[in-house]
LUMGURO-424755 format. One record per residue (C-alpha): residue in one letter; y, z, x. Coordinates in steps of 0.2 Angstrom, whole numbers, padded with zeros to 4 digits, always signed. Each point is the difference from the previous one (the first is absolute). Layout:
N
AYZX ...
END
This chain:
309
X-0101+0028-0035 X+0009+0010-0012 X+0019-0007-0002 X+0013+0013-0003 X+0017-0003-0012 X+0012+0014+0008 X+0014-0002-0013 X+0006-0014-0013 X+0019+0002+0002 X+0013+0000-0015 X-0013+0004-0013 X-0005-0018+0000 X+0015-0004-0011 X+0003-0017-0010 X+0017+0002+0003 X+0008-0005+0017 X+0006+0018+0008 X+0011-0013+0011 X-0001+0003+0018 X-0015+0007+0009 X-0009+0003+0018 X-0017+0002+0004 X-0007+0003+0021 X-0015+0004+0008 X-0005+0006+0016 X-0017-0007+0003 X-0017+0000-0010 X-0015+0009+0013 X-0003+0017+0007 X+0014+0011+0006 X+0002+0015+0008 X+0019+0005-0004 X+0001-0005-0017 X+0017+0014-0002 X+0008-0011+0012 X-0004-0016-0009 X+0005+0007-0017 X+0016+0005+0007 X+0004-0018+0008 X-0004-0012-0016 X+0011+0013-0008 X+0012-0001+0014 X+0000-0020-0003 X+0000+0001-0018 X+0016+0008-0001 X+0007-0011+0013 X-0004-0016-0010 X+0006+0010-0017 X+0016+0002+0006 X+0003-0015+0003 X-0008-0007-0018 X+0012+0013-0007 X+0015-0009+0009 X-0006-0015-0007 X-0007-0009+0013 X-0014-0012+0000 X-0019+0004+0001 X+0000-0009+0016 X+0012+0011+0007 X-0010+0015-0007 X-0017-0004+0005 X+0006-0006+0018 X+0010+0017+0002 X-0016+0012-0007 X-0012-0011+0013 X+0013+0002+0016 X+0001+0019-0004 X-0020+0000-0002 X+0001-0010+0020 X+0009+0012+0006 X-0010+0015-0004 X-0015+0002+0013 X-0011+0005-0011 X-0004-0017-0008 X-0008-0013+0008 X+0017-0011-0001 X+0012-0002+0013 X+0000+0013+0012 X-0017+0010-0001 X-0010-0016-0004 X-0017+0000+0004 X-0004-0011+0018 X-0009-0013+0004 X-0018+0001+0008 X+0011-0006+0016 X+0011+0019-0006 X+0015-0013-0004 X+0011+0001-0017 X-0001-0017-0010 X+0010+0000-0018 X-0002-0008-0016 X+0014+0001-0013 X+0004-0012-0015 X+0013+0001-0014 X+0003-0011-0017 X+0011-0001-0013 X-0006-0003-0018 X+0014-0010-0005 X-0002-0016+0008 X-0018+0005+0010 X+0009-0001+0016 X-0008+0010+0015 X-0002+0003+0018 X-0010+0009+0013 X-0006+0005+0017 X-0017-0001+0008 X-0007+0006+0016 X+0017+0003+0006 X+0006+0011+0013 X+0008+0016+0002 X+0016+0000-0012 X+0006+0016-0007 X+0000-0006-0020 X-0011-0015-0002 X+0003+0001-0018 X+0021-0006+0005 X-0005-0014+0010 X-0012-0006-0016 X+0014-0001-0012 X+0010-0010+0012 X-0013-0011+0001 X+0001+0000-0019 X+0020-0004+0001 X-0003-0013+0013 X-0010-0009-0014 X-0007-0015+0014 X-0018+0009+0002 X-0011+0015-0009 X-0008+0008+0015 X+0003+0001+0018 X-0016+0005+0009 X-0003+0009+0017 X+0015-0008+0015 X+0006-0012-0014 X+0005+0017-0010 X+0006+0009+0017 X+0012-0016+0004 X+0007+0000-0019 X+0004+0016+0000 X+0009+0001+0014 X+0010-0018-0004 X+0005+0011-0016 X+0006+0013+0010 X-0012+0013-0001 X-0001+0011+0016 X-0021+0001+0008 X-0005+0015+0004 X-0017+0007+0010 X-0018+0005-0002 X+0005+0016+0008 X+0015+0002-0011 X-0009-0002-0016 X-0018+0008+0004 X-0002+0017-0005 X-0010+0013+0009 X-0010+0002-0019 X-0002-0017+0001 X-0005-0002+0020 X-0013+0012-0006 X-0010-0006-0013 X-0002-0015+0011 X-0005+0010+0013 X-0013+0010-0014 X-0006-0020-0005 X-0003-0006+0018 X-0012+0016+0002 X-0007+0000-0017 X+0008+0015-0007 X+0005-0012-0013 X-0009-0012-0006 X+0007-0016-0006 X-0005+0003-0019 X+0011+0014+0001 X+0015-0008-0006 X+0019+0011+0002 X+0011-0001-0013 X+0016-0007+0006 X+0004-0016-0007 X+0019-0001-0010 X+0003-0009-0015 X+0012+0001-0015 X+0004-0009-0015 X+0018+0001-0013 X+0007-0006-0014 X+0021-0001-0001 X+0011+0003-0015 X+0001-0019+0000 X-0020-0004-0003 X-0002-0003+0017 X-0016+0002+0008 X-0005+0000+0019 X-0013+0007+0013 X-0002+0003+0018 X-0014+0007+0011 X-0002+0005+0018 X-0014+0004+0012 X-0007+0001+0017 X-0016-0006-0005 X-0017+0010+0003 X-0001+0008+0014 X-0008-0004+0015 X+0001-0019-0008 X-0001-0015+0011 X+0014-0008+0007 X+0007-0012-0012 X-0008+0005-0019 X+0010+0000-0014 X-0004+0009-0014 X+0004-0001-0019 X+0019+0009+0003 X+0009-0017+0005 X-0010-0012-0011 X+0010-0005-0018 X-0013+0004-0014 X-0012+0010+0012 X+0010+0017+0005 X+0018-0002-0008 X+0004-0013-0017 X+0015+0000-0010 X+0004-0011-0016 X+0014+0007-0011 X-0010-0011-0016 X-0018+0012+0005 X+0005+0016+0011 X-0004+0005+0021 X-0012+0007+0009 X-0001+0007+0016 X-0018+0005+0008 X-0007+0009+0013 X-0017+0004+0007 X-0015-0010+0007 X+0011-0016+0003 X-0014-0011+0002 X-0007+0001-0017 X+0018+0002-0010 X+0002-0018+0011 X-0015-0007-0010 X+0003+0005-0016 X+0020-0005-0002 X-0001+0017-0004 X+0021+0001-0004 X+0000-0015-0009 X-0016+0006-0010 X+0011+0016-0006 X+0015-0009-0003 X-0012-0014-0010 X-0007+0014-0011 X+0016+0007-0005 X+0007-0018-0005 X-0018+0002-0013 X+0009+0013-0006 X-0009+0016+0009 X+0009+0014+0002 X+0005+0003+0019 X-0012+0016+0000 X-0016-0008-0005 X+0005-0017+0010 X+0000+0010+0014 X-0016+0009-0004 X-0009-0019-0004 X+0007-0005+0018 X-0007+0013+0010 X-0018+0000-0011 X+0002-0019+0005 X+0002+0003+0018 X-0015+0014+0001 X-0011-0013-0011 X+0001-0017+0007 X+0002+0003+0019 X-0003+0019+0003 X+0017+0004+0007 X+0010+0016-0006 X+0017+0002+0000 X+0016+0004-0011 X+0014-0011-0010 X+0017+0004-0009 X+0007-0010-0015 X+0016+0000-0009 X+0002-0015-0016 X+0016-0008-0006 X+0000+0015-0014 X+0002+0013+0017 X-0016+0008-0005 X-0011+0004+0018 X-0016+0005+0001 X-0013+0003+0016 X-0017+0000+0005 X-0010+0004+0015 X-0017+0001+0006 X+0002+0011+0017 X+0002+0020+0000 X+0020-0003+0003 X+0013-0010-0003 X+0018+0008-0002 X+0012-0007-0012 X+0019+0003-0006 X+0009-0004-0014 X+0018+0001-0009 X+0008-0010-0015 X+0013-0001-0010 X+0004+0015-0009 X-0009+0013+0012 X+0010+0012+0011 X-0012-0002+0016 X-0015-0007+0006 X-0018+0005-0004 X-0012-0002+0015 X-0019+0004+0001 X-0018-0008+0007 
END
């Protein structure tokens, strides 16, 4: 399975380029890749702006990942893939280098950003993950406003469901879609979110990798953060985040951390997917194993955001 290196951001510098953001928009096939470019570019200015403000990384990555949810195009938020029952379950999780804290969503409900109702998990502090009508009920006590299957399914997204129950689509045939991002602020600060609907036509109640600290989304300000996306299953086996991060704090460089994670993934459980990586430096580097996985970036110093897959 060959792994593909797309871009290795600022030049892989020694020297901290201060702030940066990095998204992606899912590691798999893809069918409107124009549209996915444009969206992790969309997001990525989102997030830049605020970096360039001076906001945290928390902020930034939560804001590139809400824009990400609210583009149907991604399998986040509305547009996420359905359930073999043809029901939207979300995943989201966000952390925050600094002092490791984190929270997430699991199996939850309709809600319009799960990635929001994550980092209010994260302020609340009491727990890390809310799962299924646990996360429904939090959400709503935080003040977050459900909305519906019918609100939030997508006619693209009804019908690749509709292709999967009739075999049009088989189920190795994994859509892109997944969101993730991952930032550095002026300050040093590191942070990571992700967010999913899962694989589609997945049975009622499976998590994936997205929500699971060290598995789909890791950040550690001492090591660097990793967001992940594609076959969730076998990034949950391998810690894959946690095994980025890990490599970095060795000293790899971000672009061939990424690389080793994904060869990792392919070669000790067979699974393919994708993973972005930014190191207390602000160097960033990706890897994927799939034919598509769109990315965005911007950092400190450059006048817009660069996109490609």
């Amino acid at each position: 399975m060959a792994v593909r290196a797309s871009w290795s951001g600022p030049a892989g510098t020694k020297i901290s380029p201060g702030w940066v953001i990095l998204v992606h928009g899912g590691a798999g096939r893809s069918d409107s890749d124009a549209d996915r470019i444009a969206g992790c570019r969309r997001a990525a200015s989102a997030a830049a702006a605020l970096l360039r403000g001076g906001s945290s990384s928390l902020d930034a990555v939560q804001a590139a990942v809400r824009v990400l949810e609210d583009d149907p195009f991604f399998n986040a938020g509305t547009g996420a893939c359905l359930t073999e029952d043809g029901l939207i379950e979300l995943d989201a999780a966000i952390m925050d280098g600094a002092l490791l804290r984190a929270g997430a969503v699991c199996a939850m409900p309709p809600f319009r950003n799960p990635i929001d109702v994550a980092r209010a998990v994260l302020e609340d502090g009491r727990h890390v993950l809310y799962a299924a009508e646990g996360a429904r009920a939090f959400a709503e006590a935080a003040g977050f406003a459900p909305s519906t299957h019918e609100a939030m399914t997508t006619e693209r997204a009804r019908r690749k469901w509709e292709d999967l129950r009739r075999g049009a689509l088989p189920p190795s045939s994994v859509p892109t879609g997944t969101v993730g991002a991952v930032a550095r602020d002026a300050r040093g600060n590191l942070a990571a979110a992700t967010s999913t609907g899962g694989i589609l036509g997945k049975r009622t109640g499976r998590v994936g990798d997205s929500p699971i600290v060290g598995a789909g989304t890791f950040a550690d300000d001492e090591a660097g953060a990793a967001s992940a996306t594609g076959h969730g299953e076998g990034i949950l086996r391998t810690c894959l985040g946690k095994m980025g991060v890990d490599e970095m704090k060795n000293g790899v460089d971000p672009e061939s951390a990424a690389r080793r994670a994904i060869e990792h993934l392919s070669n000790r459980v067979g699974s393919s997917g994708g993973i972005i990586l930014v190191d207390p430096l602000g160097r960033i580097g990706l890897a994927r194993s799939t034919p598509s996985m769109a990315w965005g970036a911007c950092w400190e110093g450059a006048p817009d955001a660069v996109a490609d897959t």
